[in-house]
C-alpha positions as CSV (number, residue, x, y, z in Angstrom):
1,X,-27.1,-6.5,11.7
2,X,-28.3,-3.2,11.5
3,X,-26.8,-2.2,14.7
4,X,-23.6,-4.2,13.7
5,X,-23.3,-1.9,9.9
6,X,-24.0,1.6,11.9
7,X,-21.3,0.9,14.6
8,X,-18.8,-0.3,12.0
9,X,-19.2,2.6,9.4
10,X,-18.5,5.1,12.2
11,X,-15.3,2.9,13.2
12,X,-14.2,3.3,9.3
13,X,-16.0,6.2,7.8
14,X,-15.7,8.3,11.0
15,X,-18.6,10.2,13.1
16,X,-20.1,11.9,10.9
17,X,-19.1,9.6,7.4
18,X,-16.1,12.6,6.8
19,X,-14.0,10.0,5.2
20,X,-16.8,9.1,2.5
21,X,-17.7,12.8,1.8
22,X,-14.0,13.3,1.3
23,X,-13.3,10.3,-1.2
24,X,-16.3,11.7,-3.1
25,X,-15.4,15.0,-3.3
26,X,-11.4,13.9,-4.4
27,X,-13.1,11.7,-6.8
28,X,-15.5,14.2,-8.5
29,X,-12.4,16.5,-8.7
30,X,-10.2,13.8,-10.4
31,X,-12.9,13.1,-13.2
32,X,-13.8,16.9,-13.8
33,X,-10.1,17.5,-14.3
34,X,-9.3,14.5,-16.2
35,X,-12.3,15.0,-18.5
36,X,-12.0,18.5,-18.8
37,X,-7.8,18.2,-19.9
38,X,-9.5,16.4,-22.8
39,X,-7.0,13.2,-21.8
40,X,-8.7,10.4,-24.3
41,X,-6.8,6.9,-24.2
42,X,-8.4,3.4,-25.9
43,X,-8.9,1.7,-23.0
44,X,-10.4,-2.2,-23.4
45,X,-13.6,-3.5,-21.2
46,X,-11.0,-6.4,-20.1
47,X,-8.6,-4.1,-18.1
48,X,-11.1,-1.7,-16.8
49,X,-12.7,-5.4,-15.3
50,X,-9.5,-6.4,-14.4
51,X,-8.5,-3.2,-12.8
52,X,-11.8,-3.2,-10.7
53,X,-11.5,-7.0,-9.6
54,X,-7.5,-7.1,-8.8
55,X,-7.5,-3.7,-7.1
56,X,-10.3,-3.9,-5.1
57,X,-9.5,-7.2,-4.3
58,X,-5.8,-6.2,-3.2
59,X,-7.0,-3.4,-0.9
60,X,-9.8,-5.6,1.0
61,X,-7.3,-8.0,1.5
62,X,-5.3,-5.4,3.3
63,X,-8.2,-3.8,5.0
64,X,-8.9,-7.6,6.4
65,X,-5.6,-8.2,7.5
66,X,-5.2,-4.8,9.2
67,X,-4.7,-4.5,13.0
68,X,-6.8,-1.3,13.2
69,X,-9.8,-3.3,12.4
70,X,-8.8,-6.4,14.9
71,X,-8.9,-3.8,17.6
72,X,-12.5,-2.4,16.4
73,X,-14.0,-6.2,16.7
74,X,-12.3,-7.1,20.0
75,X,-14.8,-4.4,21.7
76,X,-17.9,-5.4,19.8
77,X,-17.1,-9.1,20.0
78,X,-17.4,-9.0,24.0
79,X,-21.3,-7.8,23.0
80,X,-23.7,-9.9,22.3
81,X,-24.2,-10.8,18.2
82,X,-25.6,-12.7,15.9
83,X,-23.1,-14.5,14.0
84,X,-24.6,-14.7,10.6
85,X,-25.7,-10.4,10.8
86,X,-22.4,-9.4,12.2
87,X,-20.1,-11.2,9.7
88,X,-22.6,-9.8,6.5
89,X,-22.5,-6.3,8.0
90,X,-18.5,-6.7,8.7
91,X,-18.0,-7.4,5.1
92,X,-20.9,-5.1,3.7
93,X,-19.2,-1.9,5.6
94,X,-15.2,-3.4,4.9
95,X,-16.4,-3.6,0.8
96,X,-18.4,0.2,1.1
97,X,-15.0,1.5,2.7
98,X,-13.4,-0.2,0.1
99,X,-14.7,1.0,-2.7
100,X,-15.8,4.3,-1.6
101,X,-12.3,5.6,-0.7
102,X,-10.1,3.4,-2.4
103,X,-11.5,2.1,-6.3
104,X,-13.6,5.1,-6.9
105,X,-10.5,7.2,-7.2
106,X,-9.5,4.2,-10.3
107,X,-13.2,4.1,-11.3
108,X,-13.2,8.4,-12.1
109,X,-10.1,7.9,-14.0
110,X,-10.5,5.1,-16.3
111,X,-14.4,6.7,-16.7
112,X,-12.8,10.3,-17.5
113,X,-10.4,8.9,-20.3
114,X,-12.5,7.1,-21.9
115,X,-15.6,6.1,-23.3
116,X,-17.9,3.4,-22.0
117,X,-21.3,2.3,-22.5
118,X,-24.2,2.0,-19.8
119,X,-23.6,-1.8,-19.0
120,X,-19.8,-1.8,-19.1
121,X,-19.8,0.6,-16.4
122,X,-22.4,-1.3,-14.6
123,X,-20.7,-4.4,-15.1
124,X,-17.3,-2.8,-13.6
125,X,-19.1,-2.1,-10.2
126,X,-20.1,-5.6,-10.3
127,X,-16.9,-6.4,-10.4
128,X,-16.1,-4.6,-7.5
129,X,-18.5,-5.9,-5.0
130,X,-17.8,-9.4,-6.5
131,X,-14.0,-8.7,-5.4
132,X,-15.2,-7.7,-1.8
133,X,-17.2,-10.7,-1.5
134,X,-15.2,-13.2,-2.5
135,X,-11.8,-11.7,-1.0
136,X,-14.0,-12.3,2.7
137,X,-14.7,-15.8,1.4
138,X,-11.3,-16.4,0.2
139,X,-9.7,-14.8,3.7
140,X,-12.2,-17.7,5.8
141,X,-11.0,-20.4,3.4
142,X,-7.2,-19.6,4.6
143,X,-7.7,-18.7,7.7
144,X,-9.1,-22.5,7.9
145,X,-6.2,-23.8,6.2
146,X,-8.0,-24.1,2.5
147,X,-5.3,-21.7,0.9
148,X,-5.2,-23.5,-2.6
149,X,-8.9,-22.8,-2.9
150,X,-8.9,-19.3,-3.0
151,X,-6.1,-19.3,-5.7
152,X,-8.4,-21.5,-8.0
153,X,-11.4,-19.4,-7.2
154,X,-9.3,-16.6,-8.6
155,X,-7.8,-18.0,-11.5
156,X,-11.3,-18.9,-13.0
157,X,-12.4,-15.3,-12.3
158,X,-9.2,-13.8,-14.1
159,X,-9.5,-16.4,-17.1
160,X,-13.0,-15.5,-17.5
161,X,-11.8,-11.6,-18.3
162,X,-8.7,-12.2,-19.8
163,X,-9.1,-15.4,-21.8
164,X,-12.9,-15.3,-23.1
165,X,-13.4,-11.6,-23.2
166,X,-16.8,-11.1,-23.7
167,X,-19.2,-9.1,-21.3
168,X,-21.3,-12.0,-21.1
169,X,-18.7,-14.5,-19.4
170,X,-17.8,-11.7,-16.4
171,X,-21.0,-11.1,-16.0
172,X,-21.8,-14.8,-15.5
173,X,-18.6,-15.4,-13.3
174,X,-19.5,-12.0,-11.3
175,X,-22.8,-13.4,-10.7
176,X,-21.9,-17.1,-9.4
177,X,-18.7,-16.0,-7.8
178,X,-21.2,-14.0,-5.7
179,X,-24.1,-16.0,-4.8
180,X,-21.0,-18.8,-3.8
181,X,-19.3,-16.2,-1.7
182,X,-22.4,-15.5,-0.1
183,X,-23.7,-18.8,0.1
184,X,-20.2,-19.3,1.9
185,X,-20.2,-17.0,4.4
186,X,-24.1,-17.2,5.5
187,X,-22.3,-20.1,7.2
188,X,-18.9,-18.0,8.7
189,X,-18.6,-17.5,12.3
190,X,-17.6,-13.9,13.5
191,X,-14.5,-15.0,15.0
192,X,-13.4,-16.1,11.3
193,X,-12.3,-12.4,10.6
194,X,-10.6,-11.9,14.2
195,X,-7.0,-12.4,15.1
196,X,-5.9,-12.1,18.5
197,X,-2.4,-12.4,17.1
198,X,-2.7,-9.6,15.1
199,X,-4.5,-8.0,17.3
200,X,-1.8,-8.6,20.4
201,X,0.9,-7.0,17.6
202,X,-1.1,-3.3,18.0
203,X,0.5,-3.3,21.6
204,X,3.5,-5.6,21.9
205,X,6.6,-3.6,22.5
206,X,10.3,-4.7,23.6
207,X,10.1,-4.8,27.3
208,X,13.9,-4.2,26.9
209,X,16.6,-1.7,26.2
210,X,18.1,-3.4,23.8
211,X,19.0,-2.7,19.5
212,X,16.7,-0.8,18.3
213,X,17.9,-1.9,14.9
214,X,16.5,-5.4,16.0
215,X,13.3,-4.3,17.3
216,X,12.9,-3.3,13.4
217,X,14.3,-6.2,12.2
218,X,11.9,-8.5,14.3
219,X,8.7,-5.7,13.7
220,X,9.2,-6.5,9.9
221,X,9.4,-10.2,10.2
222,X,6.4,-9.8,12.2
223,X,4.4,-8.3,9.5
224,X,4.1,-10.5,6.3
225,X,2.5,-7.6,4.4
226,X,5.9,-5.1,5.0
227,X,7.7,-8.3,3.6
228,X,5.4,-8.8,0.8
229,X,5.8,-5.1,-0.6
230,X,9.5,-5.3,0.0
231,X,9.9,-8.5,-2.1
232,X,7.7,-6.8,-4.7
233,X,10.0,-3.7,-4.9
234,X,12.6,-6.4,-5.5
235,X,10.7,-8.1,-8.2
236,X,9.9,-4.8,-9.9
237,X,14.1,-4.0,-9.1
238,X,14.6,-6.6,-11.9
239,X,12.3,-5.7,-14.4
240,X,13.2,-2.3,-14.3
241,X,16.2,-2.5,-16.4
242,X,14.0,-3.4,-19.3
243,X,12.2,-0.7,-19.7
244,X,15.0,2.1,-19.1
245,X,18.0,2.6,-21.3
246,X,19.3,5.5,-22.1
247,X,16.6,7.9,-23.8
248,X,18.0,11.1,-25.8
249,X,21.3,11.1,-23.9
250,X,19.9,11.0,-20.6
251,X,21.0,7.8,-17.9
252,X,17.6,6.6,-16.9
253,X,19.5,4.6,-14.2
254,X,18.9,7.3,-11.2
255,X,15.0,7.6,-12.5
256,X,14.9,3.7,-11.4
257,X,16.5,4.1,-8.0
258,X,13.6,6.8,-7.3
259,X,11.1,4.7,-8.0
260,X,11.8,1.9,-5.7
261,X,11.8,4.3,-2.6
262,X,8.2,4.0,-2.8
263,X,8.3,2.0,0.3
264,X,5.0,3.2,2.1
265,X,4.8,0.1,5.2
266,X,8.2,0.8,6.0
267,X,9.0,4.4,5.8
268,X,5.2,4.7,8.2
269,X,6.4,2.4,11.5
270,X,5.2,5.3,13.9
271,X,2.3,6.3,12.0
272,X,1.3,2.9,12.0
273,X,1.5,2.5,15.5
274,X,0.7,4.9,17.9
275,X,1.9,3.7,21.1
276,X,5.3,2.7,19.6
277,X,5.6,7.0,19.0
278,X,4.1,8.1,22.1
279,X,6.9,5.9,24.0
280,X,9.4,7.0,22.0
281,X,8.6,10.8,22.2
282,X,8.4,10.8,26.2
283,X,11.8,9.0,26.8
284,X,14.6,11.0,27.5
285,X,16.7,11.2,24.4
286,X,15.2,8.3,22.3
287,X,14.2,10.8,19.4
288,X,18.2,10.4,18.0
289,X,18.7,7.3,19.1
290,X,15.2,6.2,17.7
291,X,15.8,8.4,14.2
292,X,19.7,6.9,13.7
293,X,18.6,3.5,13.7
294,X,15.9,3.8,11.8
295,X,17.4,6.0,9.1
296,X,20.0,3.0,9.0
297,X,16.8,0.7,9.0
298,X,15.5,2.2,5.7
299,X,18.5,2.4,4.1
300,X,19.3,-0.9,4.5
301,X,16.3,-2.3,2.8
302,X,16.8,0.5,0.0
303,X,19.8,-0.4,-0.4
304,X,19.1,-4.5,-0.3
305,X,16.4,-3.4,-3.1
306,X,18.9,-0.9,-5.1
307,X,21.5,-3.7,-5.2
308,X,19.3,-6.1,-7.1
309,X,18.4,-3.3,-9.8
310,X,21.6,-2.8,-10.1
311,X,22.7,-6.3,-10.7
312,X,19.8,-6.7,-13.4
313,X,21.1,-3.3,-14.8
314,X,24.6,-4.9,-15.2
315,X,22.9,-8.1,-17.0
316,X,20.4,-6.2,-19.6
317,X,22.3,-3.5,-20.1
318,X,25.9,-3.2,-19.0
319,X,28.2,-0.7,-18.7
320,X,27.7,-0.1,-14.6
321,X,31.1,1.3,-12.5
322,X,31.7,3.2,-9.6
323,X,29.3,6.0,-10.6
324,X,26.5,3.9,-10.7
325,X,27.4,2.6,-6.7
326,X,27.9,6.0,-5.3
327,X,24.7,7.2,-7.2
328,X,23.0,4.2,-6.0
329,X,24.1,4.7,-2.4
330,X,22.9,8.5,-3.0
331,X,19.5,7.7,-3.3
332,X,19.5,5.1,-1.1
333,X,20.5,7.2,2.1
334,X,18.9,10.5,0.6
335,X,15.2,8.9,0.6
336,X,15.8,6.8,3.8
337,X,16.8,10.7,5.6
338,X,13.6,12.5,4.2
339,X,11.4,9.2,5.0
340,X,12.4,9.7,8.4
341,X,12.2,13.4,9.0
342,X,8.9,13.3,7.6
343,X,8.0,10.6,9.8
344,X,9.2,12.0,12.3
345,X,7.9,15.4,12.3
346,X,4.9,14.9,10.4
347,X,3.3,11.6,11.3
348,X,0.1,10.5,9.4
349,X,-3.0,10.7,12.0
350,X,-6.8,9.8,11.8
351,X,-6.4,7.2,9.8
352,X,-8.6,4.1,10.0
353,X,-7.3,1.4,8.2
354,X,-3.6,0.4,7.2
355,X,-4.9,0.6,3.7
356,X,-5.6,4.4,4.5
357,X,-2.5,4.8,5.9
358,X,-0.5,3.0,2.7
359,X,-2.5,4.8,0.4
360,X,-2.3,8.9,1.9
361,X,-0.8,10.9,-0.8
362,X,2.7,12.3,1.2
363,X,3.7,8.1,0.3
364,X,4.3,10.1,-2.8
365,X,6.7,13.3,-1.6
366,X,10.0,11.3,-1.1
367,X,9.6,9.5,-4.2
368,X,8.8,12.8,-6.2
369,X,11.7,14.6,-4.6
370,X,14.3,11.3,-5.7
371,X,12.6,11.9,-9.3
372,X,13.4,15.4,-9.5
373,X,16.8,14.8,-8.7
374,X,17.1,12.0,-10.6
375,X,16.2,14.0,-13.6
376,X,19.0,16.6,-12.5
377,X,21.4,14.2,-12.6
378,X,20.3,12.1,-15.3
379,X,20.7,15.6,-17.4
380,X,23.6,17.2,-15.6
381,X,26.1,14.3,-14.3
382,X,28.2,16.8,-12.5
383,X,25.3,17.6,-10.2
384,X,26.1,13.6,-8.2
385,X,29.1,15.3,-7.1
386,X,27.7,18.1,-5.7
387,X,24.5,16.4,-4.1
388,X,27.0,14.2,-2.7
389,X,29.0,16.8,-1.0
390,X,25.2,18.3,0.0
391,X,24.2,14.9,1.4
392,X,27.4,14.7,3.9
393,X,26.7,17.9,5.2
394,X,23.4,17.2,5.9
395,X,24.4,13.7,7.6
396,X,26.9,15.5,10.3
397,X,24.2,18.3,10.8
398,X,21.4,15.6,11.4
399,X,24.1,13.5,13.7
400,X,25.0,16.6,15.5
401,X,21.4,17.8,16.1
402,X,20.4,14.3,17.0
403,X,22.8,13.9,19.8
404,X,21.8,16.8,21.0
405,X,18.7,16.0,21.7
């Protein structure tokens, strides 16, 4: 096992732990500036427990379903283990990795706004390692065709926080939901956490010259996780309306466009895959033809995404026309171009996980960019008309420059 948890950290952590020291450091610098800002909001012990379990939880899920990771055990699985020591020290490294880069960023913000005692901070790391733990558990029990069980298992956790609200109860469902996870896995076999599907879908690549547009299509389908964030973007398109109006004379209406392109899974296909770039980059004029299709790629799903906020738009609040469909088709094709140039020219290396590679912070510059000019144009309608103008010059330059090369 020990063997196991020192060859594993250096898969995830790196060499010499540099992805560790990092997260630390970011962390330290998010609570110093937090706390010294003076940024004090009433925060309740229920959410900072929820926060910890349902975060935490989402990322290892990730982390478990990643093909990085797949890759990592198909090596160490050809040596010989121990079954019971290798599938602890998998999840013990997977949770540190977890919450080391990932919930300790949430953990210094919630603990620089606000107060908290000795044991509710102690009991929200508990909640965190219970959330590793039991998300392994909960990924055996599906992978062996138990789905519903995991689902129950996680509504008694989430009713214990939410519905009884008292330290003592989380502590108590921490606790068992722990000794039954590890109960649980003490009798998990190593291949439980390995996928040679997913494993096979690291290096499987068209062996034809055919749409490029449908090797997309069929690289999405293949990926629930891309499918799961995209329908989530959809569900948050119709909520959206609900919460924007117009504020002080300003149409929020662009501000919601801007915030469903953050579309991380799809707007990282080459960072995400390696092999998929480096064929791409030594063919003979595949950059444009590559770059076209997936431009149209992206802003097809943007678009798909924008529609439905638009529709709910029309239902809560009314009043969309033809202004609201260019602007929509605006910020659909605007953030699909700078998704792709940045992918393209500045691809996302030395990652380890897919969660590390969801979660780097340029997921944020396209998004940032679209709010910026959906403020401008929110304040100054004329500018849609000039950004428009803009945008088609930029197209026939890109299409120019692409078939060029």
């Amino acid at each position: 096992m020990k063997n196991t948890i020192k060859a594993l950290s250096k898969q995830f952590f790196g060499a010499k732990y540099e992805s560790a020291r990092k997260s630390l450091l970011a962390a330290a610098i998010l609570f110093i500036a937090i706390y010294a800002a003076e940024i004090r909001v009433a925060v309740a012990p229920a959410i900072l427990y929820l926060t910890s379990t349902l975060f935490t939880a989402g990322v290892m899920w990730q982390v478990l379903t990643g093909r990085r990771q797949m890759e990592a055990m198909q090596g160490m699985l050809m040596l010989p283990f121990d079954h019971r020591g290798f599938v602890f020290g998998y999840v013990l490294v997977l949770g540190a990795h977890t919450l080391v880069t990932k919930t300790l960023l949430v953990w210094a913000l919630f603990f620089a706004a606000a107060s908290w005692r000795i044991g509710e901070i102690a009991l929200a790391v508990l909640c965190g390692c219970m959330a590793c733990v039991v998300t392994a558990a909960g990924y055996r029990m599906c992978r062996r065709g138990h789905a519903v069980l995991p689902l129950l298992w996680a509504a008694g956790i989430l009713a214990a926080i939410l519905l009884l609200c008292q330290w003592a109860a989380v502590l108590s469902a921490a606790a068992v939901s722990v000794i039954t996870a590890v109960l649980y896995l003490a009798f998990a076999d190593a291949y439980d956490f390995y996928s040679a599907g997913v494993a096979k879908k690291a290096v499987r690549h068209t062996g034809r010259t055919g749409s490029v547009f449908t090797y997309l299509m069929r690289y999405l389908m293949a990926n629930k996780a891309y499918l799961i964030n995209t329908a989530g973007l959809a569900a948050v398109a119709g909520f959206l309306p609900l919460l924007f109006g117009e504020v002080q004379g300003m149409n929020m209406f662009p501000i919601g466009l801007a915030i469903l392109c953050l579309n991380t899974p799809i707007c990282t296909l080459l960072s995400c895959d390696p092999d998929l770039e480096q064929a791409i980059r030594v063919l003979p004029g595949q950059a444009g033809r590559f770059c076209r299709k997936y431009c149209l790629f992206i802003f097809a799903i943007n678009s798909i995404v924008a529609c439905i906020y638009l529709c709910s738009w029309q239902l809560i609040n009314g009043g969309t026309g033809f202004v609201h469909g260019i602007t929509l088709l605006l910020f659909a094709l605007q953030s699909a171009i700078l998704s792709v140039v940045l992918e393209w020219r500045y691809p996302i290396r030395g990652w380890k996980t897919e969660s590390d590679l969801w979660h780097h912070p340029r997921k944020y510059l396209v998004p940032l960019i679209m709010l910026l000019a959906a403020a401008l144009v929110g304040i100054w309608p004329p500018a849609l008309w000039i950004w428009a103008a803009a945008l088609l010059t930029e197209c026939c330059v890109l299409l120019v420059v692409t078939r060029r090369d």
